[in-house]
Structure formats: structure tokens, C-alpha cells
N, C-alpha and C positions, 0 to 999 in steps of 0.2 A: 613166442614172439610178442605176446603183450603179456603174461603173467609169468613170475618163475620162483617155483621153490626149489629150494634145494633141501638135499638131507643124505648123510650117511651116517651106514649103523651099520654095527658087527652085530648079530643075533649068533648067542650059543643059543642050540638045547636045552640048556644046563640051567638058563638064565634065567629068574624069577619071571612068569610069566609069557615067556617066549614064546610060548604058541600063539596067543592071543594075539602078540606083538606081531607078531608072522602077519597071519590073517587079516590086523587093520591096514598092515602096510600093500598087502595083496588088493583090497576092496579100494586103495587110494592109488595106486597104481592103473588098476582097473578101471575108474572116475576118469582118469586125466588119459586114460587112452579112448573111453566114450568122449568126452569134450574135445576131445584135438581135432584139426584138419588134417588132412594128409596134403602135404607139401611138393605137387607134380609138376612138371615141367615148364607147362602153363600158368601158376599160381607162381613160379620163381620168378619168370620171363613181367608178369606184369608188379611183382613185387620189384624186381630190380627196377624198372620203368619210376617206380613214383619218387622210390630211393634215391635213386638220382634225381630227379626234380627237384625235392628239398633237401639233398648233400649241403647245397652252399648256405640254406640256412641252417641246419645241423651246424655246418662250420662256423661260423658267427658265432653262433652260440657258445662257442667252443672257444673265440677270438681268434679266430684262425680268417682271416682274412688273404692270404696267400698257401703255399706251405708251407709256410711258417706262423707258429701259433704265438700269438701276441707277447709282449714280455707280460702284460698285465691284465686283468678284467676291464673291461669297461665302465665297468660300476668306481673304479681308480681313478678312472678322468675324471677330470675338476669340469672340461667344459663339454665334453660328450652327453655328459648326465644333464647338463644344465636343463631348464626349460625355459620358454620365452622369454618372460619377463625376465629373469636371471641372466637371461645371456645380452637381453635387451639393454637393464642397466648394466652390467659390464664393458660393454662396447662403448656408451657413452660416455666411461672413463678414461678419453684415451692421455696416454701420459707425455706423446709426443707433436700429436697431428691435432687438428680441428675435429672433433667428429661432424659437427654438419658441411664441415669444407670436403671432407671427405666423402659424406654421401654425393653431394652436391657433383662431386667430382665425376663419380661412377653413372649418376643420374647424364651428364652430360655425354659422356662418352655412349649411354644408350643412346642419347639422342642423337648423335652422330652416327651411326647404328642404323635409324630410325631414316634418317635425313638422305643416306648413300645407299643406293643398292647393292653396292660391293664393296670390300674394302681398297683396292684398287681404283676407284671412282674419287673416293677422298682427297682432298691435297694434300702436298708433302706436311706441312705444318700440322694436320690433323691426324696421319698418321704415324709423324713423331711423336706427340703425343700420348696415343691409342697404344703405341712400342713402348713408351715411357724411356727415351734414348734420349731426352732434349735434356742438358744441366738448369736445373735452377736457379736462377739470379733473383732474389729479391728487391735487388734494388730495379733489374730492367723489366722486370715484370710483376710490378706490382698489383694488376688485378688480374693476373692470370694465377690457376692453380699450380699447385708442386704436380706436376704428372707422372716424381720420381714415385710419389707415393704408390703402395700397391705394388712394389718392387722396381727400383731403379736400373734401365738397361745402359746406361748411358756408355758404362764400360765392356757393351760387347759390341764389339768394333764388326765383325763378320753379319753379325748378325743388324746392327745400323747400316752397312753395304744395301743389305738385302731390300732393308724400309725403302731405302735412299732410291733403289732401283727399280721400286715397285714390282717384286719378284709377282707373276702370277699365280707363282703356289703359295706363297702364303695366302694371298688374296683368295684361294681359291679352299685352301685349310680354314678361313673364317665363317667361310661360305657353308660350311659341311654341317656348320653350330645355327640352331635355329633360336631367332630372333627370341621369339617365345615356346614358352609350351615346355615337353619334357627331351632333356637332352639325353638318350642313350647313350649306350656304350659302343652301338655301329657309328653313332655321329661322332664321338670322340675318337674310334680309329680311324675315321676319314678323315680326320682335323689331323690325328698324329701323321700317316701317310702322305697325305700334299705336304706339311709342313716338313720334314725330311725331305722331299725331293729340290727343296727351294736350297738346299745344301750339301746335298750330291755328297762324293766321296770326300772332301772335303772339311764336313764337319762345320763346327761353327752353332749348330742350334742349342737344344737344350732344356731339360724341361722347367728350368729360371721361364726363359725367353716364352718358349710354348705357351705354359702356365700367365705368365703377364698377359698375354692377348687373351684368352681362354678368362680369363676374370675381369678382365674390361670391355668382354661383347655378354660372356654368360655370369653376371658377380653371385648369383643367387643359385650357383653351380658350381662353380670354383676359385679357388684359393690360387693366387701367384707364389709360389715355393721357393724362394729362393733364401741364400745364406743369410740372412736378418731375422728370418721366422722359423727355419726348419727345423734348428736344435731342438726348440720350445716344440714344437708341433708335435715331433717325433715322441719325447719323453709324455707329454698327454695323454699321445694314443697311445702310446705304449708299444713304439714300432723300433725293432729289430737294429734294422738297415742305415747307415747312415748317410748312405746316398742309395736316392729312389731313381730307377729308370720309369720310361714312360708309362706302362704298364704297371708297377708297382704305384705310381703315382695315382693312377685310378682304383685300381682294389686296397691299398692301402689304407690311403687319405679319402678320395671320393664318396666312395661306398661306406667308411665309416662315418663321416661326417653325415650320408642320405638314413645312417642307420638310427639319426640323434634323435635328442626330443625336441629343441627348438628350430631345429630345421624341417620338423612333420610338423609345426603348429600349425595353426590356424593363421590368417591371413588377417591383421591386426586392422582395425579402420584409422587410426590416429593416426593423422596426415605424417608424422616423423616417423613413426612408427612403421610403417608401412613404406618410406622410403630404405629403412633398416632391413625390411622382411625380406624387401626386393632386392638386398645386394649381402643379404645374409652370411654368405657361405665368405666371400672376397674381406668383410670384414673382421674374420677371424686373426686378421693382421695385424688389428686392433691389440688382439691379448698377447698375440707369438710374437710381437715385431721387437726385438734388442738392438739397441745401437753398438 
């Protein structure tokens, strides 16, 4: 279990030396049955116990982030491996959007966050918004932000119903994600659960939609997935699938993003810089996003 040699050998008789040969391999036999444990029922029962405890990092390691095992190393990703600074100045290259409009944006939407105790308390305008479902006009709103950014809903109609109606299950799916602190993976199946129920058999959600809310309450947690960033995303990581359900959405993407190097940094003091730290994970959109 922790050491292993191996060896095969035909010994004639006949063979120069063969007795001898006999003999050393008998007294190394004999060593490695003094050194071994004996392996009882009890010593399985709590060996299988810890095995499973770290399978799932076993499997990481392995890039096996589902069962299915990555198409590629992690060490392959261009932005997995990054570290802070590196992923720091990359994000402040964005090719299409402001980047401080863009913090600025997410900073707001905490504070909105901050301001409501539920997202159902919000007004309609602020939770079109937070949905990112409102079109853009430049010319009729000129100091207002794009809120298409971070994934535009504008075109899911079922799911602007739901904003429009102030469904309690979404309201009550935002509610599951904690403000601050660490978001598990029981609080994102309680987000995934109410948020389904807001769309019955029906249909109509999606993890676009999911994901857009989920990165504009938690940005420093997750990414909005949707068709502008997901090609890019996927070939990164190096994932399989090319379309994620919700679940694949978390072990896939989540969990390897929690696996990175600038997402375990340190918590930067540089007033930009630490507006960046805090919405980290959401401006991955920065590098995935194609027109």
C-alpha cells in the first residue's frame, strides 16, 4: 500500500549460482512478510472510510472533475494557472466593455443586495436590471450602465414573465446565496431548487438565466454562462460537454475555477484592485466574452 516492488524470475538448478539466488530471494521475501501489516476487516472498513474522503481530490488531480475526465491538464489552461496579478492585468484589458464600468456595475448591484432584504422587496426597474432583461439604449440612458453586460437576458421572454411577476421563488432562490462569506454547494442546490420551481413544468429557466442572477448577488463565486462566453470557457478548461446542466455547471466550472491560483489569492489592498478581487470569479467574461 505505500511501497511496491516488483520482480520475476525463472531460477533453474542448473543456473550459475542458483542456489544462492534461491536463498537471497527467500530472506527478501521473508523481510517484506516481517514489515507488512495484515490487512483485517477493520483496517479495510477504515481504509475505505478516508479513500473516500479524498476520492474527490484524487479525481482533480486526475482532471476528472465529473466522470468524465477532462479533455486536458490544468496546467493547459491559459487562465486556470494564472496568478493574481496575471489574471489581474488581463481582465483590465477588456476589448469590448469599460473595465471600471464594469466593476462599478457589479459593486452596484451589491449594493442593491445590501440595501433590500429580499429580492422581491426591489422595484421592478431594479430587478430588471439585477435579471439583466432591460435592452440598452445609449442614447436614453446615458448615465445609466449596460446591465446587458455579464450576460444579456433581454431575449428570454418566459423568464422576463417571471421578473415582471415578481415570482417568490426566484426571490426566494436568491435568498438561499449568502450575502457574504462562503457559498456552498447546499446553498447553490437551494438556489437551483426554488429557482426551478418558479417554472413549473413549463420550462422556461436555464442556467444562462440562473447563472446571470448567481453572478450579480455572488460575482466573486460565479460566472453568468451563457452563449457569448461558453465556447471560450469550455476549450480553457478543458471541458467535454457542450452544453452544461446545472449540476455540471457547479463541478465543472465552479469547482475548477475554486481549484485556481488567483482565485485562492490573497485579498489585494489597492482600492481597484480589491474592487476586482471581490467580483473575481463574474469577470472571467472579461477573457470568454466573443461577440
Amino acid at each position: 500500500m505505500s511501497i511496491n516492488d516488483e520482480i520475476m524470475v525463472l531460477i533453474n538448478q542448473n543456473d550459475n549460482n542458483a542456489k544462492e539466488t534461491y536463498i537471497n530471494l527467500k530472506k527478501q521475501i521473508d523481510k517484506y512478510w516481517k514489515s507488512a501489516d495484515i490487512m483485517d476487516s477493520l483496517y479495510f472498513q477504515r481504509y475505505e472510510k478516508i479513500f473516500t474522503k479524498s476520492k474527490k481530490i484524487l479525481d482533480k488531480l486526475e482532471n476528472k472533475y465529473t466522470k468524465n475526465k477532462s479533455e486536458k491538464s490544468i496546467l493547459q489552461s491559459k487562465v486556470l494557472t494564472m496568478g493574481w496579478n496575471e489574471y489581474f492585468e488581463n481582465i483590465k484589458l477588456d476589448k469590448f466593455h469599460s473595465f471600471e464600468e464594469r466593476l462599478n456595475l457589479l459593486e452596484t448591484a451589491k449594493q442593491y443586495f445590501e440595501q433590500y432584504d429580499i429580492f422581491s422587496n426591489m422595484p421592478y426597474e431594479i430587478r430588471k436590471q439585477i435579471a439583466g432583461i432591460e435592452k440598452f439604449n445609449p442614447y436614453k440612458n446615458k448615465k445609466e450602465f449596460n446591465w446587458g453586460w455579464f450576460g444579456s437576458m433581454a431575449g428570454a421572454g418566459y423568464f422576463k414573465q417571471k421578473i415582471k411577476e415578481n415570482n417568490i421563488y426566484i426571490s426566494n432562490a436568491l435568498d438561499s446565496i449568502p450575502l457574504n462569506g462562503v457559498v456552498t454547494y447546499e446553498n447553490y442546490k437551494d438556489f437551483i431548487l426554488n429557482f426551478l420551481k418558479a417554472f413549473g413544468d413549463k420550462g422556461g429557466g436555464g442556467v444562462a438565466t440562473a447563472t446571470r442572477l448567481l453572478s450579480m448577488k455572488r460575482p466573486d463565486f460565479f460566472i453568468c454562462l451563457d452563449s457569448q462566453n461558453k465556447e471560450q470557457l469550455r476549450n480553457d478548461f478543458g471541458i467535454k460537454k457542450k452544453s452544461l446542466d446545472y449540476e455540471e455547471y457547479w463541478s465543472e466550472v465552479i469547482e475548477r475555477i475554486q481549484d485556481s491560483l488567483w482565485w485562492n489569492s490573497k485579498k489585494p489592498t489597492d482600492a481597484i484592485e480589491l474592487k476586482a478581487w471581490n467580483s473575481r470569479v463574474a469577470m472571467l467574461d472579461v477573457l470568454f466574452y466573443k461577440k
